[in-house]
mmCIF file of the protein (N, C-alpha, C, O) and its ligand, coordinates in Angstrom:
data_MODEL
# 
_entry.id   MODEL 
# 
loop_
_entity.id 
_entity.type 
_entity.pdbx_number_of_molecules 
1 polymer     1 
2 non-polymer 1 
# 
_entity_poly.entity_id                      1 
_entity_poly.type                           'polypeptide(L)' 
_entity_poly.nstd_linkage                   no 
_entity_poly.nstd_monomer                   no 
_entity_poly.pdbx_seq_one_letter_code       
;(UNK)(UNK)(UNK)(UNK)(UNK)(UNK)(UNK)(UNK)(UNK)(UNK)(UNK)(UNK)(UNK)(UNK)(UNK)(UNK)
(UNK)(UNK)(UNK)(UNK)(UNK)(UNK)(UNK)(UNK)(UNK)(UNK)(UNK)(UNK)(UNK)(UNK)(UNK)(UNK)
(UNK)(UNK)(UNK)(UNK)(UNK)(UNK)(UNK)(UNK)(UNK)(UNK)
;
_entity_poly.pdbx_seq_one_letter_code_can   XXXXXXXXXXXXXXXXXXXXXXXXXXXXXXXXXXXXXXXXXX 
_entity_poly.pdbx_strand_id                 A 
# 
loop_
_entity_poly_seq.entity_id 
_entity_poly_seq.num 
_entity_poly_seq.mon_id 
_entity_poly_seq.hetero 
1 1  UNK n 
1 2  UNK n 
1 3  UNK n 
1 4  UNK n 
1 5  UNK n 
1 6  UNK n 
1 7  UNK n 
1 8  UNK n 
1 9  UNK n 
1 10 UNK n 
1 11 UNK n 
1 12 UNK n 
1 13 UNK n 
1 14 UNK n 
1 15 UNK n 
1 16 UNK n 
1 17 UNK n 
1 18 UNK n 
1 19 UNK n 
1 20 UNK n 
1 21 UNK n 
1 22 UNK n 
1 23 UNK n 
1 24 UNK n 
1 25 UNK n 
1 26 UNK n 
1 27 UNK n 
1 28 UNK n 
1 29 UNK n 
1 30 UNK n 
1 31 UNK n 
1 32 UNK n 
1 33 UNK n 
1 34 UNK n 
1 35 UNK n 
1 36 UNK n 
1 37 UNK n 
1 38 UNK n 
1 39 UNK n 
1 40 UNK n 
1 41 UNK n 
1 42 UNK n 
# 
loop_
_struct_asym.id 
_struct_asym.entity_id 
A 1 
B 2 
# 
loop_
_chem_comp.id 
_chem_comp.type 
_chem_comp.mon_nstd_flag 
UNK 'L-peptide linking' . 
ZN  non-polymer         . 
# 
_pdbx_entity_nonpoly.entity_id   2 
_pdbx_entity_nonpoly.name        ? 
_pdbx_entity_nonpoly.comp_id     ZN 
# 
_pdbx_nonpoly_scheme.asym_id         B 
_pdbx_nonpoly_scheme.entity_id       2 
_pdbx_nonpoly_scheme.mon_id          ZN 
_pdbx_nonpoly_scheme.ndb_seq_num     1 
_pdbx_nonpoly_scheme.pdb_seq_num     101 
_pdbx_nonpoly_scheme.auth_seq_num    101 
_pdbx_nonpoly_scheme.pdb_mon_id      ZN 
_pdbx_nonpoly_scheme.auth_mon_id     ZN 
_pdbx_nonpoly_scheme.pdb_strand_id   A 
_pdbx_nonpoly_scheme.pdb_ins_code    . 
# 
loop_
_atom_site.group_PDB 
_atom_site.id 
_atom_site.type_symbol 
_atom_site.label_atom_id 
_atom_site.label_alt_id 
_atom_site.label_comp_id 
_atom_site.label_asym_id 
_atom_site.label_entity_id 
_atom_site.label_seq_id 
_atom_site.pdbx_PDB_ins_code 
_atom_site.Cartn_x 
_atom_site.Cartn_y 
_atom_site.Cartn_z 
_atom_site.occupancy 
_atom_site.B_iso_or_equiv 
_atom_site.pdbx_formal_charge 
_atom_site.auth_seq_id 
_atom_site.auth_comp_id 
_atom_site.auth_asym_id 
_atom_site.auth_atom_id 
_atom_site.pdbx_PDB_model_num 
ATOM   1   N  N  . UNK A 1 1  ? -29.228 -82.357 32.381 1.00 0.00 ? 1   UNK A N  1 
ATOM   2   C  CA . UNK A 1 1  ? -28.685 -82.643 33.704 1.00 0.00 ? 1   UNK A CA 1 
ATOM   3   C  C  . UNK A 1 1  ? -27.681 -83.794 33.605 1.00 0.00 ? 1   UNK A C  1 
ATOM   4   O  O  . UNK A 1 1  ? -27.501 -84.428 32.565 1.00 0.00 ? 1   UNK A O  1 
ATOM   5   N  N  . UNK A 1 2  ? -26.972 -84.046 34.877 1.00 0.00 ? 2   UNK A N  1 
ATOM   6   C  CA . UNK A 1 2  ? -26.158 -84.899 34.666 1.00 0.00 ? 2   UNK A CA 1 
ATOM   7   C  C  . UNK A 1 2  ? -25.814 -86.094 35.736 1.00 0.00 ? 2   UNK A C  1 
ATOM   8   O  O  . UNK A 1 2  ? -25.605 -85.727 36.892 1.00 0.00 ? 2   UNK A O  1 
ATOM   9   N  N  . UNK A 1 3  ? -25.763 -87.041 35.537 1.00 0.00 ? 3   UNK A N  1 
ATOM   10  C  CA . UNK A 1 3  ? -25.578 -88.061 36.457 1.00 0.00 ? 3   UNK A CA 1 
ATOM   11  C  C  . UNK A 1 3  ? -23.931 -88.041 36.719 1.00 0.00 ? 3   UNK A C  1 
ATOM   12  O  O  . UNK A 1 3  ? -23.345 -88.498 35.738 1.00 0.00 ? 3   UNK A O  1 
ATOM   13  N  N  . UNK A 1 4  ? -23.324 -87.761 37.446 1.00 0.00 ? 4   UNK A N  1 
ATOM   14  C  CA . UNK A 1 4  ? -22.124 -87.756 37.912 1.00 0.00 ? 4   UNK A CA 1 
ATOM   15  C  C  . UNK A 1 4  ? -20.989 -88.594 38.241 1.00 0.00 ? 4   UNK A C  1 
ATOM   16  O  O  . UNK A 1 4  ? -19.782 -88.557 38.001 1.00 0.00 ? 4   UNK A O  1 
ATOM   17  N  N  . UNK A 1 5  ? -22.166 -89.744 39.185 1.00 0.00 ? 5   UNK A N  1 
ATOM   18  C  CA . UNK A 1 5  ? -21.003 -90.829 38.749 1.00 0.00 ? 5   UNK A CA 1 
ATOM   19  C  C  . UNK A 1 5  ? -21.188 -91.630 37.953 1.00 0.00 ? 5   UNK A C  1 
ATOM   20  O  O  . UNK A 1 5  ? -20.157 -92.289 37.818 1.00 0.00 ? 5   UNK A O  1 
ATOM   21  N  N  . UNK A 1 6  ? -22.195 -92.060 37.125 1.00 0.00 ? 6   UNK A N  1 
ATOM   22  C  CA . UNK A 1 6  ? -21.807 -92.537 35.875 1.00 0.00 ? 6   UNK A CA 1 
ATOM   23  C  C  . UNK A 1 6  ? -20.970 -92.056 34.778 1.00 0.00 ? 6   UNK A C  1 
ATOM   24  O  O  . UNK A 1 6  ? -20.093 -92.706 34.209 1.00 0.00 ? 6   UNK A O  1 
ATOM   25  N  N  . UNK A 1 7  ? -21.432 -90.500 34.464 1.00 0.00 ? 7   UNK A N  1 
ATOM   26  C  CA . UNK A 1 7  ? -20.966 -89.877 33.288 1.00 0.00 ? 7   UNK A CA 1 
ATOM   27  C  C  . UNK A 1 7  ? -21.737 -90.444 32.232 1.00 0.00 ? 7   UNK A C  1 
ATOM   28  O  O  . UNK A 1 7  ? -21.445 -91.115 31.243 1.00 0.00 ? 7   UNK A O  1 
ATOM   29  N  N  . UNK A 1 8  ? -23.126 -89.859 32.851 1.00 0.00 ? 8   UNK A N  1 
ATOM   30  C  CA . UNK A 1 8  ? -24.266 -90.099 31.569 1.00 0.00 ? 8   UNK A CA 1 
ATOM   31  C  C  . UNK A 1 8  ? -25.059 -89.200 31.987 1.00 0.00 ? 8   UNK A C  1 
ATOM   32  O  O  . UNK A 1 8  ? -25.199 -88.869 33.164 1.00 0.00 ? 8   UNK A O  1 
ATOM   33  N  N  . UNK A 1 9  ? -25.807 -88.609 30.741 1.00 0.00 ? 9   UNK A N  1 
ATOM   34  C  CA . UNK A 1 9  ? -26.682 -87.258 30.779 1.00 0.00 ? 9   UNK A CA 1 
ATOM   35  C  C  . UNK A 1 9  ? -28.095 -87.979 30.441 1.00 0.00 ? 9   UNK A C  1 
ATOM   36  O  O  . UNK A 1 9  ? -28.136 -89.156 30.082 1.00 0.00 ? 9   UNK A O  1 
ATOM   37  N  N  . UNK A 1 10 ? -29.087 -87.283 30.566 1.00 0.00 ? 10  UNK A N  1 
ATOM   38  C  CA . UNK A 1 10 ? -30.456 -87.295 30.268 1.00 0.00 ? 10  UNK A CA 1 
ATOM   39  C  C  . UNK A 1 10 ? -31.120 -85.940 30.297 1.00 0.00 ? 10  UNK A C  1 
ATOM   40  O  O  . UNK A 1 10 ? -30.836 -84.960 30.986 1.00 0.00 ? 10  UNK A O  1 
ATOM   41  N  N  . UNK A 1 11 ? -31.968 -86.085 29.491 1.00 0.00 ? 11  UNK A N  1 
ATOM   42  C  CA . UNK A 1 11 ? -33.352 -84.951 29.478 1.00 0.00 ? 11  UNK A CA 1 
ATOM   43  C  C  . UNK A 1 11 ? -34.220 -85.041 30.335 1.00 0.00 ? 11  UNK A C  1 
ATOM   44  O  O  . UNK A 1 11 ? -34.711 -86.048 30.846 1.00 0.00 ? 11  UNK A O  1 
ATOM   45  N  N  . UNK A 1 12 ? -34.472 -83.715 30.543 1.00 0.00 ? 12  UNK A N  1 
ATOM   46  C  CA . UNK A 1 12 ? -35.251 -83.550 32.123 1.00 0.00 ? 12  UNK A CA 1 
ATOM   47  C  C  . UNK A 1 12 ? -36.479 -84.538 32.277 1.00 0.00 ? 12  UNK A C  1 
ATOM   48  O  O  . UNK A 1 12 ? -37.061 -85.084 33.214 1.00 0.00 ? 12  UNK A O  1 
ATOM   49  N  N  . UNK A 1 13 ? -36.589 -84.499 30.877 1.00 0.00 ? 13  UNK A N  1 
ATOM   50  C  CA . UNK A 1 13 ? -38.280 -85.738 30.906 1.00 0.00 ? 13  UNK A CA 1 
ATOM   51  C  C  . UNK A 1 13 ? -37.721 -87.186 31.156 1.00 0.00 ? 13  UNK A C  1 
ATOM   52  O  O  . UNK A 1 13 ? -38.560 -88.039 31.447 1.00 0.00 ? 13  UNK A O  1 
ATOM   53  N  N  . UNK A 1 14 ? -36.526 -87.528 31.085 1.00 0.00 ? 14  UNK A N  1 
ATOM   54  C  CA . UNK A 1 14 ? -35.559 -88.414 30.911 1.00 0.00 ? 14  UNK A CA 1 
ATOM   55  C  C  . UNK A 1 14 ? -35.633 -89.250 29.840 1.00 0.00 ? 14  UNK A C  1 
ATOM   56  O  O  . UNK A 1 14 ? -35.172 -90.390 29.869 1.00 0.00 ? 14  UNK A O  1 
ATOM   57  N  N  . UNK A 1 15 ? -36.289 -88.674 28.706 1.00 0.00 ? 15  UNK A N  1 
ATOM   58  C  CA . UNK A 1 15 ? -36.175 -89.477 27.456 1.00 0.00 ? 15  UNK A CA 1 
ATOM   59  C  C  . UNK A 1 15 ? -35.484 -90.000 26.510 1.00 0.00 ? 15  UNK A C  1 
ATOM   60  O  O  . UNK A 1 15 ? -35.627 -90.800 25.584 1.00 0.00 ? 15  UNK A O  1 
ATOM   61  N  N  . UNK A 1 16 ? -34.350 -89.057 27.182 1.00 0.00 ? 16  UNK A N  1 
ATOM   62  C  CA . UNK A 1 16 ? -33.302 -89.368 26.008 1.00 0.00 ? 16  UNK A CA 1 
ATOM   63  C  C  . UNK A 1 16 ? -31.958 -89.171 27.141 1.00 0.00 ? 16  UNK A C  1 
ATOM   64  O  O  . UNK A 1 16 ? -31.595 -88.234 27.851 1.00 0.00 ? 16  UNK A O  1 
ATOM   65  N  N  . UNK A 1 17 ? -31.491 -90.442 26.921 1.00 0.00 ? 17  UNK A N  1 
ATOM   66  C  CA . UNK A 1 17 ? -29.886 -90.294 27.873 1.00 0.00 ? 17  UNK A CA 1 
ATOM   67  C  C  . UNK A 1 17 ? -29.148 -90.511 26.773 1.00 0.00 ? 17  UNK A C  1 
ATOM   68  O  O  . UNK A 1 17 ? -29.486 -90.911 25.659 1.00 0.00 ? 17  UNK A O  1 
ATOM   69  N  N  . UNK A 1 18 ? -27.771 -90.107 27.343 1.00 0.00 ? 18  UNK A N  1 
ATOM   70  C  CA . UNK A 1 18 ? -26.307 -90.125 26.417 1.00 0.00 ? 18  UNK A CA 1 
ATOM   71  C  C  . UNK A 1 18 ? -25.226 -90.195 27.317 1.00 0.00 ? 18  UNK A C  1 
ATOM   72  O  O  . UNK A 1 18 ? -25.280 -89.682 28.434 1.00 0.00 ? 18  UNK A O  1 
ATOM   73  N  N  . UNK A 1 19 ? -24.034 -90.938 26.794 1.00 0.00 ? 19  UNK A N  1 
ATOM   74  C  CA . UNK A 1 19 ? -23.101 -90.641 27.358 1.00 0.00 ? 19  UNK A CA 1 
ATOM   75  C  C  . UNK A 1 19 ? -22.386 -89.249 26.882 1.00 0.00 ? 19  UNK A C  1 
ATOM   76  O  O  . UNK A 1 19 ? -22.574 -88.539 25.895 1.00 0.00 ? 19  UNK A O  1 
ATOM   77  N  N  . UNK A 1 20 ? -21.440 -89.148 28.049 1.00 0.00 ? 20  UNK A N  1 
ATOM   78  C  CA . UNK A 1 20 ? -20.930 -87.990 28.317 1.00 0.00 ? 20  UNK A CA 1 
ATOM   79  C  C  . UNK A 1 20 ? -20.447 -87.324 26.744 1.00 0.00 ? 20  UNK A C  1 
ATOM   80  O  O  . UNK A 1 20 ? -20.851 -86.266 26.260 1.00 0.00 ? 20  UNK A O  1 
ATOM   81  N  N  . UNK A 1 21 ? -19.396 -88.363 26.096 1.00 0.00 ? 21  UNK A N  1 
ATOM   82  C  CA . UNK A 1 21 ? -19.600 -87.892 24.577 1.00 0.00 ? 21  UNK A CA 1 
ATOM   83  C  C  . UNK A 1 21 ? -20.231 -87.434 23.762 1.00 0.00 ? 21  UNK A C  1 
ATOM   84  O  O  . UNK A 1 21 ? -20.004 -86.494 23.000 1.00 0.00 ? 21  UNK A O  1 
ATOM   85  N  N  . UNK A 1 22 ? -21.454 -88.376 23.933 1.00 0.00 ? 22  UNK A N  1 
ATOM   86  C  CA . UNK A 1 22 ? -22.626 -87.664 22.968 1.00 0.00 ? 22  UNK A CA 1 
ATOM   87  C  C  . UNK A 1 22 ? -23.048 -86.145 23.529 1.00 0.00 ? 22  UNK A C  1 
ATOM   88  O  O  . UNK A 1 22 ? -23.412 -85.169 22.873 1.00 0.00 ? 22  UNK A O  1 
ATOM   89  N  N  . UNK A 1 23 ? -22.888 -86.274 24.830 1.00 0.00 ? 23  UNK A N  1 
ATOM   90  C  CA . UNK A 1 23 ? -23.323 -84.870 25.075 1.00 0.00 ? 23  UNK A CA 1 
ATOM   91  C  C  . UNK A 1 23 ? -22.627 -83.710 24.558 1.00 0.00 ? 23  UNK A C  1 
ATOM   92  O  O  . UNK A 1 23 ? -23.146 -82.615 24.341 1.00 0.00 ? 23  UNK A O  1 
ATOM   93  N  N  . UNK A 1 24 ? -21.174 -84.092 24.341 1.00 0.00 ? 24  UNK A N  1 
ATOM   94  C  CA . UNK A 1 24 ? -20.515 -82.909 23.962 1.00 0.00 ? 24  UNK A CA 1 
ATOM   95  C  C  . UNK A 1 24 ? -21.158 -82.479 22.414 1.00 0.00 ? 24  UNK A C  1 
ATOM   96  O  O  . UNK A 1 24 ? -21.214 -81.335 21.962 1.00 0.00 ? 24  UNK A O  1 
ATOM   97  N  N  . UNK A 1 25 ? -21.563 -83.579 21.832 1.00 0.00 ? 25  UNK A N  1 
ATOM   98  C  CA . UNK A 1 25 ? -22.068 -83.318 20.778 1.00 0.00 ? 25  UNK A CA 1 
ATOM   99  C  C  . UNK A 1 25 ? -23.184 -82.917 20.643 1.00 0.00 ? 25  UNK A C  1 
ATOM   100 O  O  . UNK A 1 25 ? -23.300 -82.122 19.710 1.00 0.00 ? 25  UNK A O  1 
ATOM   101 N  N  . UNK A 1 26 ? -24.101 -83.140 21.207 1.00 0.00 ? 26  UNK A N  1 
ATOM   102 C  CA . UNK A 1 26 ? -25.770 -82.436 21.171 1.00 0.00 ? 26  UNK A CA 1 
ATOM   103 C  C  . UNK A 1 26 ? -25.934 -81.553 21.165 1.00 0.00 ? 26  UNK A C  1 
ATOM   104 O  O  . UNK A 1 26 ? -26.773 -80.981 20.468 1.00 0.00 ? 26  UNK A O  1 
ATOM   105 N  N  . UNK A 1 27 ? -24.888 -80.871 22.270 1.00 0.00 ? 27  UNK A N  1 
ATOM   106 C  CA . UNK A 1 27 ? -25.401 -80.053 23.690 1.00 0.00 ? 27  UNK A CA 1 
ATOM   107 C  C  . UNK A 1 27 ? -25.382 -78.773 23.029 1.00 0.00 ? 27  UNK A C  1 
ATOM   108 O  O  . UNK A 1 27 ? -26.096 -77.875 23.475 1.00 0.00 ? 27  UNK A O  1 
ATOM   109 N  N  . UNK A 1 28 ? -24.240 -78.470 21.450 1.00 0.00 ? 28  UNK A N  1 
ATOM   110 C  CA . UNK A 1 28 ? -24.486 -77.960 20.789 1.00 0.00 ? 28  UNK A CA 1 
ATOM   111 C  C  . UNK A 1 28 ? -25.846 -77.487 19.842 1.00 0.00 ? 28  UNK A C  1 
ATOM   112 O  O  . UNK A 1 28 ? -26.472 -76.441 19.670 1.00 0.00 ? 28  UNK A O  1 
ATOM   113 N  N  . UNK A 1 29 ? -25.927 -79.155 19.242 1.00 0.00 ? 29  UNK A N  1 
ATOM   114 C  CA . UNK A 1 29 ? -26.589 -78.603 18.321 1.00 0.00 ? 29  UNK A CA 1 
ATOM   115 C  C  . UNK A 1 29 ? -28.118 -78.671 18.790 1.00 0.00 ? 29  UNK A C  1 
ATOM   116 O  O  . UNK A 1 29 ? -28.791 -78.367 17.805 1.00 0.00 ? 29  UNK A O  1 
ATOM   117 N  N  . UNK A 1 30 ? -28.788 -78.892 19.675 1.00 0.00 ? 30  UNK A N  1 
ATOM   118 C  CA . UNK A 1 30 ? -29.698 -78.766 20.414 1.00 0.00 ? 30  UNK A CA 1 
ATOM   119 C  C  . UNK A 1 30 ? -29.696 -77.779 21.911 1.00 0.00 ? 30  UNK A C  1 
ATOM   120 O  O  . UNK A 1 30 ? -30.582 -77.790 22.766 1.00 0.00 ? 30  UNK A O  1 
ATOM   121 N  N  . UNK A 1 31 ? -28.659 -77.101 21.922 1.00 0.00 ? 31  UNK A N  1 
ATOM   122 C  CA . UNK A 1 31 ? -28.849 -76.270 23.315 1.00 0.00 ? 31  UNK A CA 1 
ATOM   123 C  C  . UNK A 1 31 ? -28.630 -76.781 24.139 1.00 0.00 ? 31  UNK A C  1 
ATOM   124 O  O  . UNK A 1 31 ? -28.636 -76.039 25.121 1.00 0.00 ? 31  UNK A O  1 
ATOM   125 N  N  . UNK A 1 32 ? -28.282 -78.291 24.474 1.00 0.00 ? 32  UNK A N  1 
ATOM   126 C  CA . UNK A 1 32 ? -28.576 -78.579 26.062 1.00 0.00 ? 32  UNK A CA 1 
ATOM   127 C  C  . UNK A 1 32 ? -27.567 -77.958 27.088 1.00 0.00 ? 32  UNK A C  1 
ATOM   128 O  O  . UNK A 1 32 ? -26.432 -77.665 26.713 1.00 0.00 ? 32  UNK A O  1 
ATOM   129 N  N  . UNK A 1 33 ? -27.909 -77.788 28.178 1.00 0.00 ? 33  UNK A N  1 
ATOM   130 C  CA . UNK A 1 33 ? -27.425 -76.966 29.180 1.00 0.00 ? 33  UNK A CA 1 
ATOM   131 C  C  . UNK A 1 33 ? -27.313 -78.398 30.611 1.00 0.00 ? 33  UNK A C  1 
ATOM   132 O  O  . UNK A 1 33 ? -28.193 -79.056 31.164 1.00 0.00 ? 33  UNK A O  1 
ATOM   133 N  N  . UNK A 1 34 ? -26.571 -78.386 30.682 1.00 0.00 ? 34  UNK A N  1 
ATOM   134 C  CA . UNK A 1 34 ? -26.287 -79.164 32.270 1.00 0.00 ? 34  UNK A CA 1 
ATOM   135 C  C  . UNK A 1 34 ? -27.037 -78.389 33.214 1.00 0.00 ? 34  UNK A C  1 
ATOM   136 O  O  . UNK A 1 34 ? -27.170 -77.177 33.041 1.00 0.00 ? 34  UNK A O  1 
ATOM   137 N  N  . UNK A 1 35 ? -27.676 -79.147 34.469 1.00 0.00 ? 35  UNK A N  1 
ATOM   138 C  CA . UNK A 1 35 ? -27.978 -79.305 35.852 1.00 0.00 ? 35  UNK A CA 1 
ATOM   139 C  C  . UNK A 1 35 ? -27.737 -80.442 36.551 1.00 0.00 ? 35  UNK A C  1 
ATOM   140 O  O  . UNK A 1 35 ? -27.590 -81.500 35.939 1.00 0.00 ? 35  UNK A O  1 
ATOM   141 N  N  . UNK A 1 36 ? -27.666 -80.393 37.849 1.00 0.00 ? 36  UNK A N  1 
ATOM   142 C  CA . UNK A 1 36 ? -27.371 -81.793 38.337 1.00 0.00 ? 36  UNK A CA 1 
ATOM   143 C  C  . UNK A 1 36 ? -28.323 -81.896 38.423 1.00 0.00 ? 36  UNK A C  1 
ATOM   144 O  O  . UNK A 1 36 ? -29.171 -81.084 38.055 1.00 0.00 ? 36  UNK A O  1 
ATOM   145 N  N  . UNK A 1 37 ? -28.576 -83.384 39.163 1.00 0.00 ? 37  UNK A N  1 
ATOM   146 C  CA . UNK A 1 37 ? -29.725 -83.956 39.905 1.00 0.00 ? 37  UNK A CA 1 
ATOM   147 C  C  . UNK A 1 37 ? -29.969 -82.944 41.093 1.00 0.00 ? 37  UNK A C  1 
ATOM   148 O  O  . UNK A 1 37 ? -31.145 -82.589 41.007 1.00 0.00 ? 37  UNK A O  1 
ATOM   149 N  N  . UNK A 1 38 ? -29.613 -82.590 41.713 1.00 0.00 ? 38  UNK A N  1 
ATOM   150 C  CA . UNK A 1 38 ? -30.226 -81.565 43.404 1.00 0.00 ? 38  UNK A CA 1 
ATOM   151 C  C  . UNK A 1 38 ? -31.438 -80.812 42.263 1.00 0.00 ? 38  UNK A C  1 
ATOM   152 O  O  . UNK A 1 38 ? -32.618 -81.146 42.372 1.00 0.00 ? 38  UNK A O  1 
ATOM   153 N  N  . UNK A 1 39 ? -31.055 -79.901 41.309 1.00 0.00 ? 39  UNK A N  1 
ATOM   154 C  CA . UNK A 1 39 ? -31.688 -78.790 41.069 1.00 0.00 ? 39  UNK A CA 1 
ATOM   155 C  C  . UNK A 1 39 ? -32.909 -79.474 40.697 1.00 0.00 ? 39  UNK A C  1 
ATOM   156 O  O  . UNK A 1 39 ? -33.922 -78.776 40.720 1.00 0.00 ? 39  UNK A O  1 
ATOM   157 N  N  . UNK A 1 40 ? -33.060 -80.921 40.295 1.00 0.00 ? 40  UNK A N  1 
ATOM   158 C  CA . UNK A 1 40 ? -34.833 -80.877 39.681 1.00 0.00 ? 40  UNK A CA 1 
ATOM   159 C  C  . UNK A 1 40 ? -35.297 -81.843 40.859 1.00 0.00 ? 40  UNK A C  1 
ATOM   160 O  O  . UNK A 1 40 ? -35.670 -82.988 40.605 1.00 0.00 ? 40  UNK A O  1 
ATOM   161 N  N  . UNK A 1 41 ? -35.260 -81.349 42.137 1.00 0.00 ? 41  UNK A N  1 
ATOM   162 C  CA . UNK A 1 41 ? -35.563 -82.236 43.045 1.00 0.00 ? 41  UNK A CA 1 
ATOM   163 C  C  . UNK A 1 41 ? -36.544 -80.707 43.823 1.00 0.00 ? 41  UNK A C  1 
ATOM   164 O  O  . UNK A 1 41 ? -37.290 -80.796 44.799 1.00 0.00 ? 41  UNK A O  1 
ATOM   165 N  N  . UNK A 1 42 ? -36.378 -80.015 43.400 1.00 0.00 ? 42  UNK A N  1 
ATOM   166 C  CA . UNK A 1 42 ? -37.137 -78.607 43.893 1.00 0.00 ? 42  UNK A CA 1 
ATOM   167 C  C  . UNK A 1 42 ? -39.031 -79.136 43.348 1.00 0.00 ? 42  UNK A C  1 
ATOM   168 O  O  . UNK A 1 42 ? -39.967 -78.358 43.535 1.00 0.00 ? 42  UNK A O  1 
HETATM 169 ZN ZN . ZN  B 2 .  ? -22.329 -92.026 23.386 1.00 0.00 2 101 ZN  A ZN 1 
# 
């Protein structure tokens, strides 16, 4: 998911944040997939 106006990501458990960079890099090699914040508020 993604924090928007920072431009920093975290894991849904929020264990692990990154900036937006690192994400481009993970997101690969671990799968991660963006959501915003609304969707894990269900
Ligand atoms: Zn970074």
């Amino acid at each position: 998911m993604t924090n928007i106006e920072c431009e920093f990501y975290c894991t849904k458990d929020m264990r692990w944040w990154v900036c937006k960079d690192c994400f481009e890099d993970f997101k690969d090699k671990f799968g991660w997939t963006v959501k915003s914040a609304d969707e894990l508020l269900d």
